[in-house]
C-alpha positions as CSV (number, residue, x, y, z in Angstrom):
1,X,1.1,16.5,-8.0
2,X,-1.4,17.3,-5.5
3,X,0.1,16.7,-1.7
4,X,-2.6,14.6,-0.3
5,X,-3.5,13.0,3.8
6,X,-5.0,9.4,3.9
7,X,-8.1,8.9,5.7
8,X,-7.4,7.4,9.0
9,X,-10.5,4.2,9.2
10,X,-10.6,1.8,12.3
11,X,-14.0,0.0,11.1
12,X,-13.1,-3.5,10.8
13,X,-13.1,-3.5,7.6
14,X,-11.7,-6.6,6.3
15,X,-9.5,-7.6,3.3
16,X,-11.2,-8.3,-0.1
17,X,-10.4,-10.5,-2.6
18,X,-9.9,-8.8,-6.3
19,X,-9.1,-10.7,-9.7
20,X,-6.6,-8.3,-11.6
21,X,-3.2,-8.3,-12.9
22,X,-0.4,-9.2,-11.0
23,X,2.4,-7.1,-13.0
24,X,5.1,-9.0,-11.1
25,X,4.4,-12.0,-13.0
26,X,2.1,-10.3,-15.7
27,X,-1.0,-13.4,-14.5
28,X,-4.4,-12.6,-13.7
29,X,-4.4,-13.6,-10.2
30,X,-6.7,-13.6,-6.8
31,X,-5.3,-11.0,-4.5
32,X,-6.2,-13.6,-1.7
33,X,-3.6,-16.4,-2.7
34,X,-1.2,-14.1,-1.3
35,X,-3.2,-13.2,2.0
36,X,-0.2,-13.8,5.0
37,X,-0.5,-16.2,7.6
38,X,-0.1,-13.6,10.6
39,X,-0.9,-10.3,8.4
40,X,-1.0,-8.7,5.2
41,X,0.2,-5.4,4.2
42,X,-1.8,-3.9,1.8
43,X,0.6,-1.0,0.4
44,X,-1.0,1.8,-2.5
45,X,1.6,2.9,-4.6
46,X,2.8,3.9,-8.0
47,X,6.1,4.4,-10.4
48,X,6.1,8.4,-10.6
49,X,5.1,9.7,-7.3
50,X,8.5,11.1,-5.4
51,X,6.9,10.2,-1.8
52,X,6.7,6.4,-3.0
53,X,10.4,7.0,-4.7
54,X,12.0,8.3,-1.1
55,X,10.2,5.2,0.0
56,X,10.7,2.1,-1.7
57,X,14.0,0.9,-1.3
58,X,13.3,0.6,2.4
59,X,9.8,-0.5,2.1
60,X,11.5,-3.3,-0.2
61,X,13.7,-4.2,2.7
62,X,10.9,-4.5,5.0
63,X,8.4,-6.3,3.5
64,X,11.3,-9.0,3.4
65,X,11.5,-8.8,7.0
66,X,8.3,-9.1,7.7
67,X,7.4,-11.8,5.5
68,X,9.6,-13.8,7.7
69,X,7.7,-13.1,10.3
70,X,4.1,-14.8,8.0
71,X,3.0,-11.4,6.9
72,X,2.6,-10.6,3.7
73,X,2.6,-7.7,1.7
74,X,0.3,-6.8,-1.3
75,X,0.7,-3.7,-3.6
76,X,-2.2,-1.7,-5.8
77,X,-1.4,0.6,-8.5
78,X,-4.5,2.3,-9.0
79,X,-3.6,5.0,-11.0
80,X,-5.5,6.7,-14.2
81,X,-2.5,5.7,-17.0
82,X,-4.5,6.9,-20.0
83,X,-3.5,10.5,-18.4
84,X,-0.2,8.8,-16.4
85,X,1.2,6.2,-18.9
86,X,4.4,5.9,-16.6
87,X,2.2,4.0,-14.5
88,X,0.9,1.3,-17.1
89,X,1.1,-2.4,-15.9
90,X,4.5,-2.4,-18.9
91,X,6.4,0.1,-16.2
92,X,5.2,-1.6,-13.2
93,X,6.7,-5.0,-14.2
94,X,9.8,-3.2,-15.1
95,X,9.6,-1.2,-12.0
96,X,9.8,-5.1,-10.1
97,X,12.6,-6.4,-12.0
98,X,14.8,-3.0,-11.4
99,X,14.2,-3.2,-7.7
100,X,13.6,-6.5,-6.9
101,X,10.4,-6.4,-5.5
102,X,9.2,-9.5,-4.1
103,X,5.6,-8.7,-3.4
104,X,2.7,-9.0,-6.0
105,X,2.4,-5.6,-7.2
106,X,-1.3,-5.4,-9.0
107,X,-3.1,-2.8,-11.2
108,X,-5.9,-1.7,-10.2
109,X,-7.2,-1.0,-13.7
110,X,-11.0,0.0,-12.5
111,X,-9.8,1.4,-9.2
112,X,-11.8,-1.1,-7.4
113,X,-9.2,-1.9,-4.7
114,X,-8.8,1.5,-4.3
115,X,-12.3,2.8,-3.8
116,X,-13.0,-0.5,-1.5
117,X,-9.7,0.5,1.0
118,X,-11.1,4.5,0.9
119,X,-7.6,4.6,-0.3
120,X,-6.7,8.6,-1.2
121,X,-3.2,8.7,-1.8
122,X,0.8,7.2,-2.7
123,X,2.1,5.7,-0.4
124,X,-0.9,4.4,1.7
125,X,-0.4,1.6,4.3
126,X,-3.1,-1.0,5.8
127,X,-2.3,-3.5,7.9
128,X,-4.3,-6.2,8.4
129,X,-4.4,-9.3,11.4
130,X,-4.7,-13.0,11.3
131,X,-8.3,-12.6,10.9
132,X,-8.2,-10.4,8.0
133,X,-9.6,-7.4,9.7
134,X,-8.1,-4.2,9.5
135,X,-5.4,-3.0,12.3
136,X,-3.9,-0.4,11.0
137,X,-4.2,2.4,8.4
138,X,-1.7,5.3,8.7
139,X,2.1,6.3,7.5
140,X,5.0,4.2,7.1
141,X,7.2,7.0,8.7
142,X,7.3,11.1,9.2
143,X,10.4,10.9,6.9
144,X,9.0,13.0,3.4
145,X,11.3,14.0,0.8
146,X,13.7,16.8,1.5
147,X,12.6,17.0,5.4
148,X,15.9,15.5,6.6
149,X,14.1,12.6,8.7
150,X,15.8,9.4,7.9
151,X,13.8,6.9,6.6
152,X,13.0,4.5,9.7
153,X,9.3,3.0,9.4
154,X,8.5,3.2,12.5
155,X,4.9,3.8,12.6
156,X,4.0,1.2,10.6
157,X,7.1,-1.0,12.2
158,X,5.4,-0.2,15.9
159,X,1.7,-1.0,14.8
160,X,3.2,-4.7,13.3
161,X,4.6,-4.9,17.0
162,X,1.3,-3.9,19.1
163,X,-0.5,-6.5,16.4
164,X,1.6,-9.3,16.7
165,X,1.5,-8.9,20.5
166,X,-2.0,-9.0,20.4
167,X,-2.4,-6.2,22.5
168,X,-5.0,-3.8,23.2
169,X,-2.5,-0.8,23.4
170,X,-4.4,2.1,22.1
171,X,-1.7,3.7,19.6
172,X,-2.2,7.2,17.5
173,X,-2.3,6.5,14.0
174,X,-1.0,9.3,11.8
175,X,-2.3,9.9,8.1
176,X,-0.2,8.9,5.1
177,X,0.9,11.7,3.0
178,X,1.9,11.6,-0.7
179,X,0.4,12.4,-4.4
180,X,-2.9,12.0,-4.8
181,X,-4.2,8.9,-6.9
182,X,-5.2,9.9,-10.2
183,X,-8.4,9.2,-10.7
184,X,-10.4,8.1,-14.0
185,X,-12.5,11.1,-14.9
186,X,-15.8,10.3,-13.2
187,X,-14.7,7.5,-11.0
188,X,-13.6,10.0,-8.1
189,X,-14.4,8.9,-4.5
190,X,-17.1,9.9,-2.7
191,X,-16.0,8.7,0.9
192,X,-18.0,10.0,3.8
């Protein structure tokens, strides 16, 4: 496990649409049939990494909430699993059914998602508006595992808030930290 900062990218980037496997249901799916109407959450994680484990239970909880509020939440696997089996498309379905995860969870098999969002690391949070352009890009909370913090999310909670508000409130945005995504051999990013 490398410990590894997300980029932090305010250039209106907007959502993409990607054709891979939804694990949830095990279909081949557009990622855009499950675009929200007010947001979308677009959340990389994986199975193994123990900053996405100190995580999830309350990130399950709030992507609930916030889907009540028409914004949706979309998670990538994007994860090498020739060298990290654990997180095959087989343990991310069972991964949903064990926790009850509402949200399509998809694998990313050729890292596409990833490379497209500059994504870096698990967990890694982007919010995006109405509009599909990007809002947000940071942590979920400064709660890591063994710090002590109680798990709040907060940041991410606050930028929904500011969003939905449409306001122009400038806000800091702080990097995510987690495990690094594990790259296929020669697919590393090259992000400027």
């Amino acid at each position: 496990m490398v410990l590894t900062a997300s980029s932090i990218i305010n250039n209106n980037n907007k959502l993409k649409d990607f054709k891979l496997l939804n694990t949830s249901n095990n279909k081949i799916e557009n990622t855009s049939i499950y675009y929200g109407e007010k947001g979308t959450l677009i959340i990389f994680m994986c199975n193994h990494c123990p900053y996405v484990v100190h995580l999830l239970e309350h990130i399950i909880g709030f992507c609930k909430k916030i889907k009540k509020n028409k914004i949706s939440t979309i998670a990538f696997s994007s994860n090498d699993i020739v060298n990290y089996p654990q997180d095959s498309p087989e343990k991310m379905n069972l991964l949903t059914k064990e926790k009850k995860i509402e949200f399509p969870y998809f694998f990313d098999k050729n890292q596409e998602a990833a490379h497209y969002y500059r994504a870096l690391c698990t967990p890694e949070f982007l919010l995006f508006d109405k509009d599909h352009k990007q809002f947000y890009h940071g942590r979920y909370d400064k709660s890591r595992p063994n710090n002590g913090v109680e798990v709040s999310g907060e940041d991410l909670n606050g930028a929904i808030k500011i969003m939905n508000n449409n306001s122009e409130t400038k806000f800091l945005q702080y990097p995510s930290m987690g495990c690094n995504i594990k790259w296929i051999k020669g697919n590393e990013p090259k992000y400027d």
